[in-house]
DRENSE-177210 format. One record per residue: residue number from 1; x, y, z of N, C-alpha, C in turn. Coordinates in steps of 0.2 Angstrom, whole numbers, plus 5000, padded with zeros to 4 digits. Layout:
REM DRENSE-177210
vexnu;n.X;n.Y;n.Z;ca.X;ca.Y;ca.Z;c.X;c.Y;c.Z
NUM;X;Y;Z;X;Y;Z;X;Y;Z .
...
***
This chain:
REM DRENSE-177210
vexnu;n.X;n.Y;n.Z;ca.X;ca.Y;ca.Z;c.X;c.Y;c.Z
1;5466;5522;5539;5465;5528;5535;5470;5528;5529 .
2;5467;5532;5525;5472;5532;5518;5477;5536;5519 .
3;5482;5534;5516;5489;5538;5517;5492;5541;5510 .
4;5491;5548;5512;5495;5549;5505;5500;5557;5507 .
5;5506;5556;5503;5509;5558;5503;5509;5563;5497 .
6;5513;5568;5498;5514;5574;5494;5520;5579;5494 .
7;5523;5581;5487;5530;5584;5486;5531;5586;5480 .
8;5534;5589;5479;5535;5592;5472;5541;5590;5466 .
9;5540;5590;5461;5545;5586;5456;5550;5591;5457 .
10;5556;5588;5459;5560;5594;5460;5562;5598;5466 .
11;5566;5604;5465;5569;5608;5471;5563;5612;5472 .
12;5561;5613;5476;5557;5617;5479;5557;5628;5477 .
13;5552;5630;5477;5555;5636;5475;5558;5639;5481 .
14;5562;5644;5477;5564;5647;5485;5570;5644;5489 .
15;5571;5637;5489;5577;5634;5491;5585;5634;5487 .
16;5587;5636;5493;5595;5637;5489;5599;5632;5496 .
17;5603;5629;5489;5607;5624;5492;5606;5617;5489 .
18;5613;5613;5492;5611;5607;5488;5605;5602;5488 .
19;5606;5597;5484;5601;5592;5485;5598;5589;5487 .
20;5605;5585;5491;5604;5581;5497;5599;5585;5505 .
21;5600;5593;5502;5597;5597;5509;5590;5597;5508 .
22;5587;5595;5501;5581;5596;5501;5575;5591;5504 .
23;5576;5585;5505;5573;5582;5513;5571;5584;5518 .
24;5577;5587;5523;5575;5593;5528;5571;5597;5527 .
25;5571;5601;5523;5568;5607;5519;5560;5606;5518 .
26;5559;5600;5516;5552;5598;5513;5551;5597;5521 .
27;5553;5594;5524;5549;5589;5529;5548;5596;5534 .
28;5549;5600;5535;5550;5607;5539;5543;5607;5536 .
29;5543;5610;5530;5538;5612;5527;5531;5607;5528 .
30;5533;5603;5529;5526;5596;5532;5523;5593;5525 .
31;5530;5592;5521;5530;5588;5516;5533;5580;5516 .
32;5531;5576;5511;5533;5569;5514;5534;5564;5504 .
33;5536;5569;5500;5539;5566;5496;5542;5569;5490 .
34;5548;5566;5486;5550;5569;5483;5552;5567;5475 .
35;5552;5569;5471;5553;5568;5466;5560;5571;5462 .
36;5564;5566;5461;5570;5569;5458;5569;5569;5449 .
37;5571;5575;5448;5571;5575;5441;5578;5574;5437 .
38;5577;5568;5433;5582;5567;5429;5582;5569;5422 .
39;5576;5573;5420;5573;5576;5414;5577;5576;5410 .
40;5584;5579;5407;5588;5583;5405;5596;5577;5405 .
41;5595;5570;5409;5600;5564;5409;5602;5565;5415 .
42;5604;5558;5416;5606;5556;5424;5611;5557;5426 .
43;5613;5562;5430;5618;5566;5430;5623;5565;5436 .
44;5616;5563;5441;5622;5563;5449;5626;5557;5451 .
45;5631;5558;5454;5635;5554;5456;5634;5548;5462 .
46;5634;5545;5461;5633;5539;5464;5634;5541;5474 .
47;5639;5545;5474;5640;5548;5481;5634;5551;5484 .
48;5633;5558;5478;5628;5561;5481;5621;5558;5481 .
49;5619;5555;5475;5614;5549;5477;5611;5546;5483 .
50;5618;5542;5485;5615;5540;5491;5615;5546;5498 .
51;5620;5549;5496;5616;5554;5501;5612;5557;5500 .
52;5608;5557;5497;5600;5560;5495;5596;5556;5498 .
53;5597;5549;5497;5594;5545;5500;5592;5542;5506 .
54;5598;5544;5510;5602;5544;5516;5596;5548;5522 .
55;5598;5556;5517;5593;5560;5520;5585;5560;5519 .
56;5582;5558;5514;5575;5556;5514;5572;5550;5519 .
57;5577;5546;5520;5577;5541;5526;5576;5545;5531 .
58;5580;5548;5534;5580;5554;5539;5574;5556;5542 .
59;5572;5561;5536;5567;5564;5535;5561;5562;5533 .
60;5560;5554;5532;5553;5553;5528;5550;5556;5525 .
61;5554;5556;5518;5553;5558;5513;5553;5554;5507 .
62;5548;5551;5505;5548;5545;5500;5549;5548;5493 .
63;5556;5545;5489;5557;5548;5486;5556;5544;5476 .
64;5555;5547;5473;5555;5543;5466;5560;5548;5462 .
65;5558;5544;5457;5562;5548;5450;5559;5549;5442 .
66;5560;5556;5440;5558;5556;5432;5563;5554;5428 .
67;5562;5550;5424;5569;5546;5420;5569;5552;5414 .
68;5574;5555;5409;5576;5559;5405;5568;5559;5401 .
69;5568;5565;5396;5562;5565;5391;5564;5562;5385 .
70;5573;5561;5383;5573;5558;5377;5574;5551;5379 .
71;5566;5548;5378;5564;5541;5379;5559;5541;5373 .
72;5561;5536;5369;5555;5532;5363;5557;5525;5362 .
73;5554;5522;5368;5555;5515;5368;5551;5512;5361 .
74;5547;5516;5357;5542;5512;5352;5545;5516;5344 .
75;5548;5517;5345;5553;5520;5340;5555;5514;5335 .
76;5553;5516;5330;5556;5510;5323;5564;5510;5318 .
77;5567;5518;5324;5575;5516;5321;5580;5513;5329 .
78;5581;5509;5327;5584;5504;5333;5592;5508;5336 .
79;5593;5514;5334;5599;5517;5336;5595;5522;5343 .
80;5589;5523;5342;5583;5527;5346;5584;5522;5353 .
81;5580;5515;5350;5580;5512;5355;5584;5512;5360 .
82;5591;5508;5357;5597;5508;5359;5598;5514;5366 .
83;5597;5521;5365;5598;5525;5368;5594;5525;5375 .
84;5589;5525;5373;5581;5526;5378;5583;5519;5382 .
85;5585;5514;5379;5586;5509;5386;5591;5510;5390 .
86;5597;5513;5388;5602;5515;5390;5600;5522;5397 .
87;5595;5525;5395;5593;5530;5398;5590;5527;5404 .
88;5586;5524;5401;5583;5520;5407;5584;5515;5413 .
89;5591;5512;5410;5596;5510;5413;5599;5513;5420 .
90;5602;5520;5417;5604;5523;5422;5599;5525;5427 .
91;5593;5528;5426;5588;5531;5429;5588;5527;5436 .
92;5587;5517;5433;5586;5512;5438;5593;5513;5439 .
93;5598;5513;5440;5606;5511;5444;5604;5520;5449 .
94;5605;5525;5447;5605;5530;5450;5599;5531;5455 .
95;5592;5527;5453;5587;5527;5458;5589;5523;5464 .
96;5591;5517;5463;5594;5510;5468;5598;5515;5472 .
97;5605;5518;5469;5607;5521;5475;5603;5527;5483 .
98;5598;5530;5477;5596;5536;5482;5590;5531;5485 .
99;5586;5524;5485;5582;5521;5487;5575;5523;5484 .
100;5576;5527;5477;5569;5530;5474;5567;5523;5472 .
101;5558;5523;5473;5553;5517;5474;5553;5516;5464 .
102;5552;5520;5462;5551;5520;5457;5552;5524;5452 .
103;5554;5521;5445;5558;5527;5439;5552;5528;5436 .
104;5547;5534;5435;5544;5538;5429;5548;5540;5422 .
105;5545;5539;5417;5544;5539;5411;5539;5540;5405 .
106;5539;5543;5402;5535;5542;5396;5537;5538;5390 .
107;5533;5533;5388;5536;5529;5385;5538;5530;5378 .
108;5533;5532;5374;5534;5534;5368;5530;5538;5365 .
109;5530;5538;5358;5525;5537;5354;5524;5533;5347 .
110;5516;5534;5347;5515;5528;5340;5517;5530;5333 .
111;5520;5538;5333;5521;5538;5325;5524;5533;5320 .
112;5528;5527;5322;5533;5523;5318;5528;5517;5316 .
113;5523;5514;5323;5523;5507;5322;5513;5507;5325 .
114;5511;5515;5325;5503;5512;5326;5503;5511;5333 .
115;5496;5509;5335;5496;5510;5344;5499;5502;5345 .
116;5495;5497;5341;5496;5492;5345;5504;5490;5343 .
117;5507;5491;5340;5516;5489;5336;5519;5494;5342 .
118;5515;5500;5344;5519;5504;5348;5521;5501;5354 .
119;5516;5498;5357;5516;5496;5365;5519;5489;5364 .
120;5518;5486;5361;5523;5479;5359;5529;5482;5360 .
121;5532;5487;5355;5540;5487;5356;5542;5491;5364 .
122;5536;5495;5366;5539;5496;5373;5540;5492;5377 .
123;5536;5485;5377;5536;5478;5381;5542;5476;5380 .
124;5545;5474;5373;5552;5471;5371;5554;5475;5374 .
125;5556;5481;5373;5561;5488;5376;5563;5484;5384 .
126;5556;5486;5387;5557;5485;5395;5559;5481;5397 .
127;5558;5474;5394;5561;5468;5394;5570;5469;5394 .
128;5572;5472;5389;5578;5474;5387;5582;5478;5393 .
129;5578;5484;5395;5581;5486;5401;5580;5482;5407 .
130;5575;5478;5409;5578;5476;5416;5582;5469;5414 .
131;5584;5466;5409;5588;5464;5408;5594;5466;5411 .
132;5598;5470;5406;5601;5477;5406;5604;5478;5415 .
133;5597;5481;5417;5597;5483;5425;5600;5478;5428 .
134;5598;5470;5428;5600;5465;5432;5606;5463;5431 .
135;5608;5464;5425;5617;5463;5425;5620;5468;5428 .
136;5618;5472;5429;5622;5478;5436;5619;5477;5443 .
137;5615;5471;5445;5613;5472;5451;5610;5477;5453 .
138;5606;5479;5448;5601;5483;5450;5594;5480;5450 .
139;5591;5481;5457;5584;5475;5458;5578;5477;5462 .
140;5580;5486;5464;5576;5485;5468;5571;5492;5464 .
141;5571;5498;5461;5565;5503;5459;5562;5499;5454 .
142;5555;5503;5453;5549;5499;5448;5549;5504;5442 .
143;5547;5500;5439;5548;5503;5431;5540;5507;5432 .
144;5539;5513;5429;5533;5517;5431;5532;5522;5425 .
145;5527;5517;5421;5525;5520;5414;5519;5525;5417 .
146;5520;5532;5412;5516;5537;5411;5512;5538;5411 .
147;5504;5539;5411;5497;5543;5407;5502;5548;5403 .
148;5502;5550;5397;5504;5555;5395;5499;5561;5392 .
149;5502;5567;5392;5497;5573;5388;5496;5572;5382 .
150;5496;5570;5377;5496;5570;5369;5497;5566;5367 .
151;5489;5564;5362;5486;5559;5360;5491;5556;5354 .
152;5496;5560;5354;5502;5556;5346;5507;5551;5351 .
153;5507;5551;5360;5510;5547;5365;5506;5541;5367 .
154;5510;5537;5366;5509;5531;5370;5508;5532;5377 .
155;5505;5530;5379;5501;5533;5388;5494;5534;5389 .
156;5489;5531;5385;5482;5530;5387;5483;5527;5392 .
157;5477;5527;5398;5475;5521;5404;5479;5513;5402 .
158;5475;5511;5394;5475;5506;5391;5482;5503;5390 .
159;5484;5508;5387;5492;5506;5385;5497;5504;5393 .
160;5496;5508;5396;5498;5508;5404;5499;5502;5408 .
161;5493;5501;5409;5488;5494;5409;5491;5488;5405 .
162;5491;5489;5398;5497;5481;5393;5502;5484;5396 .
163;5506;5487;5396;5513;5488;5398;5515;5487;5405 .
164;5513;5487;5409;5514;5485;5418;5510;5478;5417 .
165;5504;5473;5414;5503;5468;5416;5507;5464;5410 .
166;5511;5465;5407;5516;5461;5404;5523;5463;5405 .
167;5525;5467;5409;5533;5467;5412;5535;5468;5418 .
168;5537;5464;5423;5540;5463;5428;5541;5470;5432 .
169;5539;5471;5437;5542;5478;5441;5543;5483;5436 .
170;5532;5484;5437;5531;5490;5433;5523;5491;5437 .
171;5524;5496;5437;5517;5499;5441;5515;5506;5437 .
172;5508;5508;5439;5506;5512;5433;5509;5519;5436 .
173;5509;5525;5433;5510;5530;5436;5504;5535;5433 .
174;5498;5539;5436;5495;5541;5432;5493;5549;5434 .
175;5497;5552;5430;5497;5560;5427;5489;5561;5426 .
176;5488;5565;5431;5479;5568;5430;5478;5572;5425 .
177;5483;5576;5423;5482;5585;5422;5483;5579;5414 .
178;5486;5575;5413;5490;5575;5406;5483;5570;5403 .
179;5480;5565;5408;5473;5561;5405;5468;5570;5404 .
180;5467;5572;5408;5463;5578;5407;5465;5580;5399 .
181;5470;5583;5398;5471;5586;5390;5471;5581;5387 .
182;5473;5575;5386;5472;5570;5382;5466;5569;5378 .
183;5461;5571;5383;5454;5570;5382;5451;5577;5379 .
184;5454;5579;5380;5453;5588;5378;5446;5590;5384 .
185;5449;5589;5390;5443;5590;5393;5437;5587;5394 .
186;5439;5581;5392;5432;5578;5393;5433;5572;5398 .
187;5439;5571;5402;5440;5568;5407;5440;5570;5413 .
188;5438;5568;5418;5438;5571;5425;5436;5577;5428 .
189;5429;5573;5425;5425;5581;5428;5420;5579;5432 .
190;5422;5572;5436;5419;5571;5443;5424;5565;5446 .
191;5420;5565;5452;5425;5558;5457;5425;5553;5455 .
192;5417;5552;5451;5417;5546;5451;5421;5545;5444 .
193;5424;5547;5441;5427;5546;5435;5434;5545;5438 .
194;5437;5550;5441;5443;5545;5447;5442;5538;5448 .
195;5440;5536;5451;5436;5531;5454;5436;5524;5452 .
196;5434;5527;5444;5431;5522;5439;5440;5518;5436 .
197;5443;5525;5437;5451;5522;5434;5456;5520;5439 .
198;5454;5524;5445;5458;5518;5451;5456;5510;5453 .
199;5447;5512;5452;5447;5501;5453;5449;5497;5447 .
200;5449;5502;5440;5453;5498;5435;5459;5497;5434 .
201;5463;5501;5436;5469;5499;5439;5472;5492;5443 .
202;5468;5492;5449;5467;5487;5454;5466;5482;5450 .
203;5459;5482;5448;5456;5475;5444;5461;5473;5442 .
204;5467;5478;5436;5469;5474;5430;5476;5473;5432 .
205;5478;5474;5437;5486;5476;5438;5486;5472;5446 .
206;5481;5473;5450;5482;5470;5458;5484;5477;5460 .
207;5483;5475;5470;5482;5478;5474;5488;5482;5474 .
208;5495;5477;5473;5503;5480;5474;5503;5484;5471 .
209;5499;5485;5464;5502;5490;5458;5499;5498;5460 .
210;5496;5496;5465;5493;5503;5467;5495;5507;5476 .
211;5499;5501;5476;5501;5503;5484;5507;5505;5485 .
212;5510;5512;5485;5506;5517;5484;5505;5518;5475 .
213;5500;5523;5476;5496;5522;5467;5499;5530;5469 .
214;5507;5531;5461;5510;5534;5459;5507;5540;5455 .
215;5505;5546;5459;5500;5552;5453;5504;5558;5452 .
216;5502;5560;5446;5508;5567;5447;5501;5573;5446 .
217;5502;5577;5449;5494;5583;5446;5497;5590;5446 .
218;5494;5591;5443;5492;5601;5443;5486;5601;5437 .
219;5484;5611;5437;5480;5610;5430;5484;5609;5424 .
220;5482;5611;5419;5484;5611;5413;5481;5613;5406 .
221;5482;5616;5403;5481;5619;5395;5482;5615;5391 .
222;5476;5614;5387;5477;5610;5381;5475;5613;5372 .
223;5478;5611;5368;5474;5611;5361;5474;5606;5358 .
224;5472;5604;5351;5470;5601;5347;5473;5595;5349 .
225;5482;5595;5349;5485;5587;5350;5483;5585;5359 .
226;5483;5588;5363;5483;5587;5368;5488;5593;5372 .
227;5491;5590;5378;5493;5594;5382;5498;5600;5379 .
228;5498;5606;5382;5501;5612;5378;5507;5616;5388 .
229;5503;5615;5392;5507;5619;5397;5504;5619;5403 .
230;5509;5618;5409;5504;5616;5416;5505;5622;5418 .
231;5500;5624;5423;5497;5630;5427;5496;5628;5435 .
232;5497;5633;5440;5496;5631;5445;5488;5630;5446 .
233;5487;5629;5452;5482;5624;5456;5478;5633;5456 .
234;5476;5638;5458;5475;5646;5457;5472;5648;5451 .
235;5477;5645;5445;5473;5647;5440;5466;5642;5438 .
236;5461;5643;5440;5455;5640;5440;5451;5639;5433 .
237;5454;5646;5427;5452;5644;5423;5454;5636;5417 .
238;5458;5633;5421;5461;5627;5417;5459;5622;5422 .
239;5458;5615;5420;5455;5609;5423;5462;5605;5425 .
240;5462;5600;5426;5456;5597;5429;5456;5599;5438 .
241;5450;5597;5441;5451;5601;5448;5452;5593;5452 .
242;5459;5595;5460;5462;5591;5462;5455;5587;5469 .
243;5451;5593;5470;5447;5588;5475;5443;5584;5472 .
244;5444;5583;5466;5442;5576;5462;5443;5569;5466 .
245;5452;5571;5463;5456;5564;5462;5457;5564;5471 .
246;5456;5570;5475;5456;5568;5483;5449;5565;5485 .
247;5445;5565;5483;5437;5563;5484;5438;5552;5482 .
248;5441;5554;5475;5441;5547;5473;5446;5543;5479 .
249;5452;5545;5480;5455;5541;5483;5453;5541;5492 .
250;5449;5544;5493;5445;5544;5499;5441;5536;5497 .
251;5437;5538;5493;5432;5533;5493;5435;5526;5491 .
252;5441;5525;5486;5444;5518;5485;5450;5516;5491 .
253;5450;5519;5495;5454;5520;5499;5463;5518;5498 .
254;5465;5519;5493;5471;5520;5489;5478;5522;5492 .
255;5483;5520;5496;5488;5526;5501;5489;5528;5491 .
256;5494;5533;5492;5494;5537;5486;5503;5540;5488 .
257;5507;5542;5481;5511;5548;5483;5510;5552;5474 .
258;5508;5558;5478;5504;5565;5473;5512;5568;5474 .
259;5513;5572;5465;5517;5575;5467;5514;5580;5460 .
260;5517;5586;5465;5516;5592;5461;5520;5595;5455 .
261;5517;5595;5449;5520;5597;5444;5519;5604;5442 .
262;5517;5606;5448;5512;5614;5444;5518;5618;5445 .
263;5519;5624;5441;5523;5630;5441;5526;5630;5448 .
264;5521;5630;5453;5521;5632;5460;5523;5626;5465 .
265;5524;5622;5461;5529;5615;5464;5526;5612;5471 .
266;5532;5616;5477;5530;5613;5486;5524;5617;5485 .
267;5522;5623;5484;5517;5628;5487;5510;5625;5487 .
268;5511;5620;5480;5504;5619;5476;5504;5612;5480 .
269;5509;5609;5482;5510;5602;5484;5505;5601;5492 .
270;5507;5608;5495;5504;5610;5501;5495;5612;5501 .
271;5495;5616;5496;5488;5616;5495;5484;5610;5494 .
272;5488;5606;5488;5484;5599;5488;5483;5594;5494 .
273;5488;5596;5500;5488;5591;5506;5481;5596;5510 .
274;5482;5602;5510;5477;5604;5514;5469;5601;5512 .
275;5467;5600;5505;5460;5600;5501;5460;5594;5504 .
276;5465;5589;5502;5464;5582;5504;5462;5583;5513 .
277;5467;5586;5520;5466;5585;5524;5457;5587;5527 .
278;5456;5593;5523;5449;5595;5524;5445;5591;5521 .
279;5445;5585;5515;5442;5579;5512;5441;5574;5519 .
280;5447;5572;5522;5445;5566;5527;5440;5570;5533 .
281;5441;5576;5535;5439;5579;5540;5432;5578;5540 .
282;5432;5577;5535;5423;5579;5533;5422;5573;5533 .
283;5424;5569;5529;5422;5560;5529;5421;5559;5534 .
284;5426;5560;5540;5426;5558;5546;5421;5560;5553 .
285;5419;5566;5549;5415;5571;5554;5405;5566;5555 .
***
């Protein structure tokens, strides 16, 4: 049976207390994974780290991480660079402590260097970081490029796809809500368009790079450039809708870890476990 997991980027609403408590909290909840956000720079200490880890263990709780936003590994001033690998650095030492599978990222964008000069210099970049990571004996999170919201970012399927089959411990990560605005709507308006992008996946990347296949979802609002703001799973006026991507990974049989990015965080995390639950139910009935 396909296994997927579900948990919300971040502290859950409503929860007061530290960090390391939110493991407990989620798993109460009959949650089963977490995402730490390092958005804002890598902040935590090596101590409490592993005891976030420690407790996710506990509590199976599979955990990952969003590496900072100031990331532009395709940037054409090399002081830019310099910083974002640096960023990215820590993201992997900080994750190796808490045991996170995997560092999330947005790679860049093309304004400097064009699509194709863009994704080249990511490739260098990455190269540079896990350099970088290895001299600190850091060996074990996977680098986990973006789908991104807007079409000026590096993070097409395509880009994804060249940049995990040319760098070592790197698997895709793919933001539904953010291909949906990307496309202004015109992606993901049935299962089999899920479908069509998890066997491609597979095809171009291999089985490993999807086990588990890293998704982040909620709806989301878009204009001209692309993504503008995410909305929970309720507001039904904005796309794209989640028994899509639950339909598809039914049918490619994918173990998965969803995490919820919507306003509504755990709450929204829970309802997407329910839609998926009532998906196998049916399958199975």
């Amino acid at each position: 049976m396909t296994r997927i997991r579900f948990g919300p980027a971040g502290k859950p609403l409503g929860f007061k207390g530290p960090m390391e408590r939110v493991p407990e909290y989620l798993a109460k909840l009959g949650l089963d994974a977490l995402e730490y956000e390092a958005v804002r720079g890598v902040n935590i200490r090596e101590e409490k780290a592993r005891l976030l880890g420690e407790e996710a263990e506990k509590h199976g709780i599979t955990l990952s991480m969003h590496a900072p936003y100031y990331v532009n590994l395709a940037s054409g001033k090399q002081e830019v660079i310099d910083k974002s690998v640096r960023r990215l650095v820590d993201a992997l030492r900080a994750s190796e402590w808490m045991h996170a599978y995997v560092v999330v990222f947005h790679p860049g964008y093309y304004k400097d260097l064009g699509r194709e000069g863009s994704v080249r210099r990511v490739i260098e970049s990455l190269r540079r970081v896990l350099e970088e990571a290895s001299a600190l004996g850091v060996k074990y999170p996977f680098l986990g490029p973006e789908t991104t919201g807007k079409t000026s970012q590096v993070g097409s399927i395509e880009d994804i796809i060249e940049i995990c089959s040319s760098t070592e411990r790197c698997r895709p990560v793919v933001d539904w809500a953010h291909l949906y605005a990307r496309s202004l709507g015109e992606f993901l308006r049935a299962s089999e368009e899920a479908v069509r992008i998890i066997d491609l996946l597979e095809k171009e990347l291999g089985r490993e790079a999807v086990s588990p296949l890293h998704q982040h979802f909620s709806r989301i609002e878009y204009g001209r450039g692309g993504e503008k703001q995410h909305h929970p799973l309720n507001e039904d006026e904005y796309g794209p809708e989640f028994s899509y991507v639950c339909e598809a990974l039914m049918e490619t049989g994918v173990d998965s870890v969803i995490i919820s990015e919507s306003p509504l965080l755990d709450r929204d995390a829970l309802v997407m476990k329910e839609i998926c639950r009532e998906k196998q139910n049916a399958n199975q009935a």
